[in-house]
C-alpha positions as CSV (number, residue, x, y, z in Angstrom):
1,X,17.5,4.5,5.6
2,X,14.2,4.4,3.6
3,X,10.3,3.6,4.7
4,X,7.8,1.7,2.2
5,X,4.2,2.5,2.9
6,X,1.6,1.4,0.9
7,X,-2.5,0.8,0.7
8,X,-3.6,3.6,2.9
9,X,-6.9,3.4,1.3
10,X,-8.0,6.7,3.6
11,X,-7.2,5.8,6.6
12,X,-6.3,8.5,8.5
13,X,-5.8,7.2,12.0
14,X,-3.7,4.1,10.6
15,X,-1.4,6.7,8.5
16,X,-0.7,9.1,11.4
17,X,0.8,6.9,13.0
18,X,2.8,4.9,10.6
19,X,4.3,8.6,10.1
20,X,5.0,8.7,14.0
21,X,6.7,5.6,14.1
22,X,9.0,6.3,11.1
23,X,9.8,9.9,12.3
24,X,10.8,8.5,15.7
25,X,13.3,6.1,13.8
26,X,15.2,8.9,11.9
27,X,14.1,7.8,8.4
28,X,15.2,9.8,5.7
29,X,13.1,9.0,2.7
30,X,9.3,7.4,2.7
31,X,7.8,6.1,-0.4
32,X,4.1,5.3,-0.7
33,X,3.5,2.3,-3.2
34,X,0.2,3.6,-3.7
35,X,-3.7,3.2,-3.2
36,X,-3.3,6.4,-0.7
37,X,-7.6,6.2,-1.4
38,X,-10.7,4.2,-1.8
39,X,-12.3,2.3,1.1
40,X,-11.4,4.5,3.6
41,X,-13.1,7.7,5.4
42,X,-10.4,10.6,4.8
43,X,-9.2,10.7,1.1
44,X,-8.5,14.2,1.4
45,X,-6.1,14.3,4.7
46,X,-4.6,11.2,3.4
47,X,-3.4,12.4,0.0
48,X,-2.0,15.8,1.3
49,X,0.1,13.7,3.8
50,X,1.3,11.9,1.3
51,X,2.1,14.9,-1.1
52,X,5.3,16.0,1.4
53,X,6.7,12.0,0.9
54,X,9.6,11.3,-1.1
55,X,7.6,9.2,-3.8
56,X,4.9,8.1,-4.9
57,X,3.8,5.3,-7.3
58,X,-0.2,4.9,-8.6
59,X,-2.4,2.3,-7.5
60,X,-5.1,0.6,-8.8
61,X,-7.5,2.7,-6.4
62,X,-6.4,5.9,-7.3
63,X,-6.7,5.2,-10.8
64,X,-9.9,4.3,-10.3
65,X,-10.8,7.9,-8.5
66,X,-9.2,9.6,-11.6
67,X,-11.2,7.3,-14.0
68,X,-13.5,4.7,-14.0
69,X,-13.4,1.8,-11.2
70,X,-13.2,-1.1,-13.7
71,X,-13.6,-4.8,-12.3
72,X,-14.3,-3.6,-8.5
73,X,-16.6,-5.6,-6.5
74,X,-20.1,-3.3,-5.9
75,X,-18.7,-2.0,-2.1
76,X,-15.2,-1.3,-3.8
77,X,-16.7,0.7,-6.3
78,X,-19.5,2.8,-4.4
79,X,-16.3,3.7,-2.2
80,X,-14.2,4.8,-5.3
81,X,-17.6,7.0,-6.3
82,X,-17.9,8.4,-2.6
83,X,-14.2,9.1,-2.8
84,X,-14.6,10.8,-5.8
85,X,-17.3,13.1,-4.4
86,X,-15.0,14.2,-1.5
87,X,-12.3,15.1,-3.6
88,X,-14.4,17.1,-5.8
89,X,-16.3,19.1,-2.8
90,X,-15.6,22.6,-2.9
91,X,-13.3,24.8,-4.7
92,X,-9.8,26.3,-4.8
93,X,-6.2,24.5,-4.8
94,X,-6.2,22.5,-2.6
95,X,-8.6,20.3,-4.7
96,X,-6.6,21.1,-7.6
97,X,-3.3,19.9,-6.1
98,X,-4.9,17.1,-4.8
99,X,-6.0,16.5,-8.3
100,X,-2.9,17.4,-10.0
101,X,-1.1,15.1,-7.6
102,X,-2.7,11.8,-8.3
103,X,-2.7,12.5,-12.4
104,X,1.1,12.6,-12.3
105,X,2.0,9.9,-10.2
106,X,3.9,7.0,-11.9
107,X,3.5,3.4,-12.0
108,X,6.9,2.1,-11.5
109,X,10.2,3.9,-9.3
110,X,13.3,2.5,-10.4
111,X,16.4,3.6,-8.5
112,X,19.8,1.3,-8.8
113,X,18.7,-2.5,-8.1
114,X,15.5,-1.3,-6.5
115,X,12.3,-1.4,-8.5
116,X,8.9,0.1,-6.4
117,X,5.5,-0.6,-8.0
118,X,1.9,-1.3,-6.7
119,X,1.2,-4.5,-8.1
120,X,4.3,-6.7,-10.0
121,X,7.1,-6.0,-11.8
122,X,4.9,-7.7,-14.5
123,X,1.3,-5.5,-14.4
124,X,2.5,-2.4,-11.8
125,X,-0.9,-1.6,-11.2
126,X,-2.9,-4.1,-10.7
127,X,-1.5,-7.6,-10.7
128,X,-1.9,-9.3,-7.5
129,X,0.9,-11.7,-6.5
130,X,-0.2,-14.1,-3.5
131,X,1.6,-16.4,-1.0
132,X,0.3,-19.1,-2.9
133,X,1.4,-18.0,-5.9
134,X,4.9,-19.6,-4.7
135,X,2.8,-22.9,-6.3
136,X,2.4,-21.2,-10.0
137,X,6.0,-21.1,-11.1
138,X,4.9,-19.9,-14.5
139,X,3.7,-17.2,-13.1
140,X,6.5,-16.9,-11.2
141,X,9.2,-17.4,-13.6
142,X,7.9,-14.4,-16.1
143,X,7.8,-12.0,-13.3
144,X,11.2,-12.8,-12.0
145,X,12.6,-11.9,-15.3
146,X,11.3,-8.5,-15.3
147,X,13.4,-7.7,-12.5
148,X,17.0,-6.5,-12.0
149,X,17.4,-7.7,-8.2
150,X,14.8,-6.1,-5.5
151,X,11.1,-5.4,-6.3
152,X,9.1,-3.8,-3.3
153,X,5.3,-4.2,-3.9
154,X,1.9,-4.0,-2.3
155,X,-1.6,-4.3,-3.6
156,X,-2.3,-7.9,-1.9
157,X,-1.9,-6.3,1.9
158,X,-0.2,-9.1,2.6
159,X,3.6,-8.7,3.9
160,X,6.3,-10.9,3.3
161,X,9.6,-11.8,1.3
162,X,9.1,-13.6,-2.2
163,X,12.4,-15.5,-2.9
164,X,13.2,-16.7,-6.6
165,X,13.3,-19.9,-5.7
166,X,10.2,-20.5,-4.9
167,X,9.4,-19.8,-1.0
168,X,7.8,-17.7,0.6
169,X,8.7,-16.1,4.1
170,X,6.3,-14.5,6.1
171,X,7.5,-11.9,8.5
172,X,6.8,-13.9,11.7
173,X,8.8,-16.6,10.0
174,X,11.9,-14.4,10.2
175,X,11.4,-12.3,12.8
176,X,10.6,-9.7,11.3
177,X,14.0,-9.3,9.4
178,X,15.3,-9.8,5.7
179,X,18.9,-9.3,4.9
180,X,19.1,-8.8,1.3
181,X,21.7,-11.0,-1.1
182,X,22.5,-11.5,-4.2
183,X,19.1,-13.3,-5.0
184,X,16.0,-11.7,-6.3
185,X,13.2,-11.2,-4.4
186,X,9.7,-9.2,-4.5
187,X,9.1,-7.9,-1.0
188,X,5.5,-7.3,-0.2
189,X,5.6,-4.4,2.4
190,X,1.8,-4.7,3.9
191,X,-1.0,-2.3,4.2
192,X,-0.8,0.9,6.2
193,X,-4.7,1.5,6.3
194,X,-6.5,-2.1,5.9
195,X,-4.1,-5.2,6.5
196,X,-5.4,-8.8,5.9
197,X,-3.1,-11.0,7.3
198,X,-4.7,-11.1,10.3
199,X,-2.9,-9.0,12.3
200,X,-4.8,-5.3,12.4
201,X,-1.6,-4.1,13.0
202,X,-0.3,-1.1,10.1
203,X,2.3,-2.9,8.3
204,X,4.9,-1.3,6.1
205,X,9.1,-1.8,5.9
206,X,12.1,-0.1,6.5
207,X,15.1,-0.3,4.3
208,X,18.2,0.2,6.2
209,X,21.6,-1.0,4.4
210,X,21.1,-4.7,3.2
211,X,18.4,-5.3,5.8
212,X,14.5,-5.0,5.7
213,X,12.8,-4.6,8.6
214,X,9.0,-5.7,8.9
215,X,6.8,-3.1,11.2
216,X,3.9,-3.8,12.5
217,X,2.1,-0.4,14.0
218,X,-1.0,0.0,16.9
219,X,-3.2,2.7,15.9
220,X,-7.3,3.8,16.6
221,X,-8.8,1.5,14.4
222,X,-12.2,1.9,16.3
223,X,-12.0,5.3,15.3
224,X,-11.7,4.8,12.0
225,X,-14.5,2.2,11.9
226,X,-16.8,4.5,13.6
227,X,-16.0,7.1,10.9
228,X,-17.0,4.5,8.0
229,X,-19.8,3.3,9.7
230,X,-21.1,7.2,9.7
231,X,-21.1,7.6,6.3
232,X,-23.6,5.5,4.2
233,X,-21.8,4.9,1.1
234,X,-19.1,3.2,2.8
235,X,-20.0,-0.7,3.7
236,X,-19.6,-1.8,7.1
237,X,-17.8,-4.1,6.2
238,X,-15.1,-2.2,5.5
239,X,-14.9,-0.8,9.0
240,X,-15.6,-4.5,10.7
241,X,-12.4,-6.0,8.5
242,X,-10.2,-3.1,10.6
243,X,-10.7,-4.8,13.6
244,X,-10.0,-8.4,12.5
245,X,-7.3,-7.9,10.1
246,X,-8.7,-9.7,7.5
């Protein structure tokens, strides 16, 4: 059995106990398909949380810490530079693990059939694929042909089960459950720290045999708001979207 995390974005609460539920269902590897930072209050706690984890792949939001935050919207990026600022407070190794940790992470897991990236098979880092996206079967097509059977993904923080034949299956549709075939598919595992499907629910998978199990986890996201509302560089709105899902 294996867990997929993914899009933490420094949410500490939401994390916690994502870890919880997993632990209580005797997982024995957890891969986080990055963005462990950016948006949220506790970069710091989040990343050395994730450093014990099986894997890790490199999002589009950690990038942006170790870099430049290129193409993000004016609240995405004052996050990125407030994260930044935490990560470089203080002195010793801790920081330079943190550091260390992020600068080596990959952009793509491959192990057997399985392929793990951020975004898509196609751009691992920061090409979003959307339900809708079902519609562009160009778009469609050329990713599918990058990949040997199973892709597992996040980025979108929306969950669900992309089939090659163009359909889309959201977890309520399936109750929660995917049995995996001899068909591609790209698998979307949800957002730990800031889902958008309208559920505020954590979201992330579990991998057990041939089946895929879609969990959905209750944590303190007033708690978390309250921290982001405390801190000015962090927009409101990204605490009021923890609340609604969206």
């Amino acid at each position: 059995m294996r867990a997929l995390i993914s899009d933490i974005h420094g949410n500490l609460e939401a994390l916690t106990a994502v870890l919880a539920d997993i632990k209580s269902h005797g997982v024995d590897e957890v891969y986080c398909l990055g963005d462990i930072i950016g948006y949220g209050p506790n970069p710091c706690e989040c990343i050395d949380k994730i450093m014990g984890l099986t894997g890790c792949i490199l999002g589009n939001h950690d990038q942006a810490a170790l870099f430049d935050p290129e193409g993000f919207n004016p609240g995405a990026e004052r996050a990125i530079f407030w994260t930044r600022k935490m990560l470089e407070q203080g002195s010793g190794r801790d920081n330079e693990k943190r550091w260390e940790f992020l600068g080596e992470l990959t952009r793509v897991i491959r192990e057997g059939e399985f392929m793990f990236v951020h975004g898509s098979a196609r751009n691992p880092l920061n090409e979003y694929v959307f339900p809708e996206d079902i519609y562009n079967s160009r778009k469609m097509e050329k990713i599918f042909s990058l990949i040997e059977k199973y892709c597992f993904q996040g980025h979108t923080h929306i969950p669900g089960v992309f089939r090659e034949d163009m359909t889309f299956l959201a977890p309520e549709d399936i109750d929660f459950k995917y049995t995996l075939t001899d068909q591609k598919v790209m698998i979307n595992v949800g957002s730990v720290g800031q889902p958008r499907n309208g559920d505020c629910r954590s979201s992330y998978v579990i991998i057990d045999g041939d089946e895929v199990q879609f969990r959905r986890v209750e944590y303190d996201n007033e708690k978390t708001a309250t921290k982001i509302y405390d801190i000015p560089d962090l927009d409101n709105f990204l605490g009021n979207r923890l609340r609604e899902g969206r």
